[in-house]
RODRENTI-697507 format. One record per residue (C-alpha): residue in three letters; x, y, z. Coordinates in nm, 2 decimals. Example, Ala and Ser with C-alpha at 12.3 -4.5 7.8 and 13.67 -1.06 7.14 Angstrom:
REM RODRENTI-697507
ALA	1.23	-0.45	0.78
SER	1.37	-0.11	0.71
REM end
This chain:
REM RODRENTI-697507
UNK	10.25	8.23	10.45
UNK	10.10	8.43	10.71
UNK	10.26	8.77	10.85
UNK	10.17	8.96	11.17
UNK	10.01	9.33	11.15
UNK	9.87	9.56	11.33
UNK	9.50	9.74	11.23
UNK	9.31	10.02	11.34
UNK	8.99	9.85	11.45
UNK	8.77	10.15	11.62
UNK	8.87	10.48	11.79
UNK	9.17	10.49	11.95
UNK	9.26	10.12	11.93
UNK	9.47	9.88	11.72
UNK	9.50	9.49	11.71
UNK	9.77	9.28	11.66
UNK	9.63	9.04	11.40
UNK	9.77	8.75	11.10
UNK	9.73	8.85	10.77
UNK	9.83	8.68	10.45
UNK	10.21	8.79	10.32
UNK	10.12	9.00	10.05
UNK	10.19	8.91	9.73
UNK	10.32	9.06	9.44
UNK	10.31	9.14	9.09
UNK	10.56	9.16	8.86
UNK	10.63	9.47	8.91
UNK	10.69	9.48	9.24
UNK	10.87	9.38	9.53
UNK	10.82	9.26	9.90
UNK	10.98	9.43	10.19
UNK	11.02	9.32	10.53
UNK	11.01	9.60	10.68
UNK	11.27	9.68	10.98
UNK	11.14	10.00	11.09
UNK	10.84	10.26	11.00
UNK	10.78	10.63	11.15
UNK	10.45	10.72	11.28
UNK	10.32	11.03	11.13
UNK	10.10	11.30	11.28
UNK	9.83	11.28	10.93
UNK	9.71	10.97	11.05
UNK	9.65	11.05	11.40
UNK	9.33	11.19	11.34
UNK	9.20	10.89	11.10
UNK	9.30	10.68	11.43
UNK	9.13	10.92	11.70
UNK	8.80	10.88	11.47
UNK	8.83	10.61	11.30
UNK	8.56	10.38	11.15
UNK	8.63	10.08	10.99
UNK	8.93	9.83	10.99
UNK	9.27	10.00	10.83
UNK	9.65	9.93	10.80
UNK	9.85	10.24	10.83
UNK	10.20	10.29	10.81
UNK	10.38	10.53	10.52
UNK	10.70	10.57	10.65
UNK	10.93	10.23	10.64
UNK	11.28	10.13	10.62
UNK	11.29	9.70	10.51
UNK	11.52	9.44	10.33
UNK	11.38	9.35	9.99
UNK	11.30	8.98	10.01
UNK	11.14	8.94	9.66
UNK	11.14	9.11	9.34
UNK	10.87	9.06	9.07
UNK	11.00	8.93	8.68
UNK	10.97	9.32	8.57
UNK	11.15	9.45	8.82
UNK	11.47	9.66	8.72
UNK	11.76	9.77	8.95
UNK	11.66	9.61	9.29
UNK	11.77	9.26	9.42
UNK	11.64	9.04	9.72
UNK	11.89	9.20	9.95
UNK	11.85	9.57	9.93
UNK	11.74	9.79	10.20
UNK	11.52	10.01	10.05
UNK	11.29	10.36	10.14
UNK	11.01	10.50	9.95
UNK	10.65	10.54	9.88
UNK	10.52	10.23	10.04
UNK	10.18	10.20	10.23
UNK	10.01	9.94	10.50
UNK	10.40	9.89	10.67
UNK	10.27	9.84	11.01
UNK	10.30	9.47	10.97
UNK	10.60	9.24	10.90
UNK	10.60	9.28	10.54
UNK	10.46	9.53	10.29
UNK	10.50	9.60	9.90
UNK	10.59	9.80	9.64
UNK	10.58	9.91	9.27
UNK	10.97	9.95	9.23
UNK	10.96	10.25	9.08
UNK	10.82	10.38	9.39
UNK	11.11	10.28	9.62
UNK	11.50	10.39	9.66
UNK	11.80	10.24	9.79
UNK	11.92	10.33	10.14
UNK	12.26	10.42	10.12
UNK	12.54	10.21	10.32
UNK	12.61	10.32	10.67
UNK	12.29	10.50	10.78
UNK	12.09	10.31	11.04
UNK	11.73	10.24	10.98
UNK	11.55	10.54	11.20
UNK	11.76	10.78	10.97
UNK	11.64	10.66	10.65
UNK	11.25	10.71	10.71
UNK	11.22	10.83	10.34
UNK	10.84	10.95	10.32
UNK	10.89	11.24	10.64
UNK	11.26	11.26	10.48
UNK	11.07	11.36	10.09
UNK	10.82	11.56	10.28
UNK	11.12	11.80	10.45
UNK	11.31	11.84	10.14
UNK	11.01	11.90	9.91
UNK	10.90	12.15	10.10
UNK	11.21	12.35	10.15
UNK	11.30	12.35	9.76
UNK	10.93	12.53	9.78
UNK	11.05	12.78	9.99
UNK	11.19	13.05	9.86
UNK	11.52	13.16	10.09
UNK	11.79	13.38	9.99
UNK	12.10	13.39	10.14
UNK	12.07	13.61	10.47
UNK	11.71	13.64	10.47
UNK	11.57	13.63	10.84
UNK	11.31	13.34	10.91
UNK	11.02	13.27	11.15
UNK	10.93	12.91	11.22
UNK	10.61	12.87	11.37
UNK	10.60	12.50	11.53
UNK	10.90	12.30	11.63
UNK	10.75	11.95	11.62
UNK	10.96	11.68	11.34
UNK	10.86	11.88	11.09
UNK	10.95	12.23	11.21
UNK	11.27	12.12	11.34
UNK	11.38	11.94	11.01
UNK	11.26	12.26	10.82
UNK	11.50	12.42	11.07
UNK	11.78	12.24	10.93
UNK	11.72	12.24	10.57
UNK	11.67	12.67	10.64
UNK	11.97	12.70	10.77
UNK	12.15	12.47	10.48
UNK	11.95	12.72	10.22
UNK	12.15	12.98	10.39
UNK	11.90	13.20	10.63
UNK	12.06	13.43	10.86
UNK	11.85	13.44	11.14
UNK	11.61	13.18	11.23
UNK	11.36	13.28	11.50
UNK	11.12	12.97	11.65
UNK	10.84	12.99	11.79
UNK	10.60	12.72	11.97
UNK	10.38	12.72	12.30
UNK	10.63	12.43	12.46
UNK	10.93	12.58	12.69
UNK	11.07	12.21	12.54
UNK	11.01	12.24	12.23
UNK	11.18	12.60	12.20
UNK	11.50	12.43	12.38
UNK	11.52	12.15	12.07
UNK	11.49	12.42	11.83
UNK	11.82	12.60	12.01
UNK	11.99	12.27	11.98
UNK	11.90	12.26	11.62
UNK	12.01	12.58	11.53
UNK	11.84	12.85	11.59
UNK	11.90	13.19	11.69
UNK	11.60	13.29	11.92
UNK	11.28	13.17	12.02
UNK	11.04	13.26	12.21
UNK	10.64	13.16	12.32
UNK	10.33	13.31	12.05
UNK	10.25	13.53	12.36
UNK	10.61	13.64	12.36
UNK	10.72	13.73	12.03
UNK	10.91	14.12	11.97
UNK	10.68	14.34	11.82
UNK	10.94	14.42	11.51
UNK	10.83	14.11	11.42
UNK	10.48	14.15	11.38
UNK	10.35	14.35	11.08
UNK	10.00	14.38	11.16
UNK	9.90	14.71	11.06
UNK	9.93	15.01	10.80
UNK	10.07	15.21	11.02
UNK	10.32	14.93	11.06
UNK	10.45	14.94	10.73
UNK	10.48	15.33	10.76
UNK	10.70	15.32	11.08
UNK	10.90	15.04	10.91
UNK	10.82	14.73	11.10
UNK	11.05	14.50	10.89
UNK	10.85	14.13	11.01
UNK	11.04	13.83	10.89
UNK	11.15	13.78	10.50
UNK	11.04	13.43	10.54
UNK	10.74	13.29	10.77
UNK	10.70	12.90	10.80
UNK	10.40	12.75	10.96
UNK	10.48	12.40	11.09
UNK	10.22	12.39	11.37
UNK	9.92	12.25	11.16
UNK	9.69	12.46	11.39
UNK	9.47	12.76	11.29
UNK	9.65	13.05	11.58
UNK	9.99	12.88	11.42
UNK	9.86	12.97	11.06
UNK	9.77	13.33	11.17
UNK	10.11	13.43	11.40
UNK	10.32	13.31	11.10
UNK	10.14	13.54	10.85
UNK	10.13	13.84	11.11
UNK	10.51	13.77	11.10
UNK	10.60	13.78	10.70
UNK	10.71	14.07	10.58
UNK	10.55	14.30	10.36
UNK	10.61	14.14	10.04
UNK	10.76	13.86	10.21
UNK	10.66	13.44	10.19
UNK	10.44	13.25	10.39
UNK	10.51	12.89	10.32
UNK	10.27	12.67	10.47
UNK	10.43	12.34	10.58
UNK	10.16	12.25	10.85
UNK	9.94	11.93	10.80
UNK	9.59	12.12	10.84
UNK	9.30	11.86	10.95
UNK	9.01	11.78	11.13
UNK	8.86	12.14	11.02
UNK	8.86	12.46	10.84
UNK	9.08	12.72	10.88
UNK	9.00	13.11	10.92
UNK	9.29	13.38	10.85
UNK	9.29	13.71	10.77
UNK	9.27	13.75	10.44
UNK	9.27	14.13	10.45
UNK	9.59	14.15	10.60
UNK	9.76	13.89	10.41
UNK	9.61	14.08	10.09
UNK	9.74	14.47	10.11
UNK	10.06	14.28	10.27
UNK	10.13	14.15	9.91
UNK	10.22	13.81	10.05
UNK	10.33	13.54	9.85
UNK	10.20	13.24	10.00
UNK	10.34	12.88	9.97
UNK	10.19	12.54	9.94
UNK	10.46	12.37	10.07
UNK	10.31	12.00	10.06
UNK	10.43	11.80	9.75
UNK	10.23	11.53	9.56
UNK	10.42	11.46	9.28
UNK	10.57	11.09	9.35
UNK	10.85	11.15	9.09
UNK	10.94	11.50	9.26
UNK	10.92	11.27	9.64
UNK	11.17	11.04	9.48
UNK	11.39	11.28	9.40
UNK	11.42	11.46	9.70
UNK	11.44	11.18	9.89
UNK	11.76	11.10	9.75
UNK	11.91	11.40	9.81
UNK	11.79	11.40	10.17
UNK	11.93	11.06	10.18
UNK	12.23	11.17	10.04
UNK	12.25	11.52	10.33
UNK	12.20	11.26	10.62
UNK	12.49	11.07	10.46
UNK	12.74	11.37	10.41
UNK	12.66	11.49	10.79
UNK	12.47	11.76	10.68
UNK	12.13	11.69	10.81
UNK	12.05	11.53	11.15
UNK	11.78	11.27	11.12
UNK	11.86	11.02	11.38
UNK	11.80	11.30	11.72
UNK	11.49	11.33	11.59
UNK	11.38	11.04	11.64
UNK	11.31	11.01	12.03
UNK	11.02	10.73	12.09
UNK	11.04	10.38	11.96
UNK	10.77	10.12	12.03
UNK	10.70	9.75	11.93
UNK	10.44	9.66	11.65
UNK	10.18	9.54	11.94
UNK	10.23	9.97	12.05
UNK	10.09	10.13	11.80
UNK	9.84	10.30	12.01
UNK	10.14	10.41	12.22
UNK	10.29	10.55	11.93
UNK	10.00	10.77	11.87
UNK	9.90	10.84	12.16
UNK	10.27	11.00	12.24
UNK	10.22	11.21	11.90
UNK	9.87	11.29	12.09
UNK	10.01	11.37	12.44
UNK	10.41	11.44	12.37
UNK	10.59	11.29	12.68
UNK	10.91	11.48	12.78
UNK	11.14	11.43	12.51
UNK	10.93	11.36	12.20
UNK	10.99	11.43	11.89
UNK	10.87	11.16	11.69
UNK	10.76	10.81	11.71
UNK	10.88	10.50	11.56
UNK	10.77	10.14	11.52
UNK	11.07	9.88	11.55
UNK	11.00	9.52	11.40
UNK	11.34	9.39	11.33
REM end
């Protein structure tokens, strides 16, 4: 049986192409997969890629097949999870790696990777109830963090990205101000010695979600003196130079907020399921751009170039 997929065959270029169905093992199943996100990590494999590769991390399918050793999972299911190569008609899975979708949630709101990677990194994040926060990037993943913040209880959330857009999907997501990097109040800013003397309070809570160097920098000139920087940015394609001084008499606690613990995804990515479920969590507005499987380069481009609207990308195949 032969499938149709699409692989990264040089720079900035994918082909539609017939692969085998994959097949499994018996401890897995095979998904046809209905929808997958595109995600900004592999947009830089794609701008320099070498090689032939299958991407795709973030799918919704129907479980077609289960192996002999599989537990808890029928043909039938629509599952989430931990699943790789999904740009193509049909993927697999070790089923411990995969979740259910719950009933009544379409497709684009059960992306469960970007879902795992949201809550994950909010649980990280140390927020007491009241606590003022700066969110630095309002991309997918600084406007999901948005959300969660808020449902941790912050008081004030204050956004900040270089896009006039961008700011104006952060008001519609909840926060309280925003403004430009070139625009942000000085009281925010605790840059100084002399800061800390006058009582320049900062931000409690700083969250980078820009995966750029200046975004990593503005968010810890914006924590407080003993406050958190939680670093939720994807950083690649380079290093990254801060200032460390500052960061060090500031007493900052600073957060990894990327997860790699498979077990700990699972987890959170039934709860998040469970938030988009309950009408806690809005999943499906942030999904703006959809494209076919034979659009792939589309989809990354638009990550690349972010037409008017974007948010995030998707690939449809159902």
């Amino acid at each position: 049986m032969r499938m149709k997929a699409s692989v990264i065959t040089g720079k900035r270029h994918s082909e539609l192409v017939e692969l085998d169905i994959p097949s499994i093992g018996d401890e897995e199943v095979l998904i046809r997969v209905k929808a997958c996100g595109v995600c900004a990590s592999e947009l830089h494999p794609w701008l320099e890629a070498s090689g032939r590769r299958l991407f795709g991390h973030e799918p919704v399918g129907i479980v077609e097949a289960v192996g002999p050793r599989v537990t808890g999972f029928q043909e039938g299911d629509r599952v989430t999870g931990l699943i790789h190569q999904a740009f193509a008609q049909f993927t697999k899975a070790d089923y411990r790696s995969i979740v259910r979708v719950p009933d009544g949630l379409d497709d684009l709101e059960a992306l469960g990777e970007p879902l795992s990677c949201l809550m994950s990194g909010a649980n990280r994040t140390p927020v007491s109830l009241g606590d003022d926060v700066a969110l630095v990037g309002t991309g997918f993943m600084g406007l999901g963090f948005l959300q969660l913040m808020k449902l941790k209880g912050a008081g004030r959330i204050v956004a900040v990205d270089p896009r006039e857009e961008s700011l104006g999907h952060a008001m519609r997501f909840g926060a309280e101000e925003v403004c430009t990097p070139d625009n942000v109040k000085p009281e925010y800013k605790v840059t100084e010695w002399k800061h800390m003397e006058q009582g320049i309070p900062g931000v409690r809570v700083a969250v980078e979600a820009s995966g750029t160097e200046s975004g990593l920098q503005l968010a810890g000139n914006m924590a407080a003196v003993h406050g958190t920087l939680s670093v939720v940015g994807y950083h690649q394609g380079g290093m990254r130079s801060v200032n460390m001084e500052l960061w060090n008499w500031k007493a900052l606690s600073v957060i990894n907020a990327h997860e790699r613990r498979s077990a700990v995804h699972l987890r959170q990515m039934e709860a998040g399921l469970k938030l988009i479920a309950a009408g806690h969590f809005n999943m499906r507005d942030l999904i703006t751009h959809e494209f076919r499987l034979d659009e792939v380069d589309q989809a990354y481009e638009a990550i690349r170039s972010k037409p008017p609207g974007f948010i995030k990308s998707v690939i449809r195949l159902d």
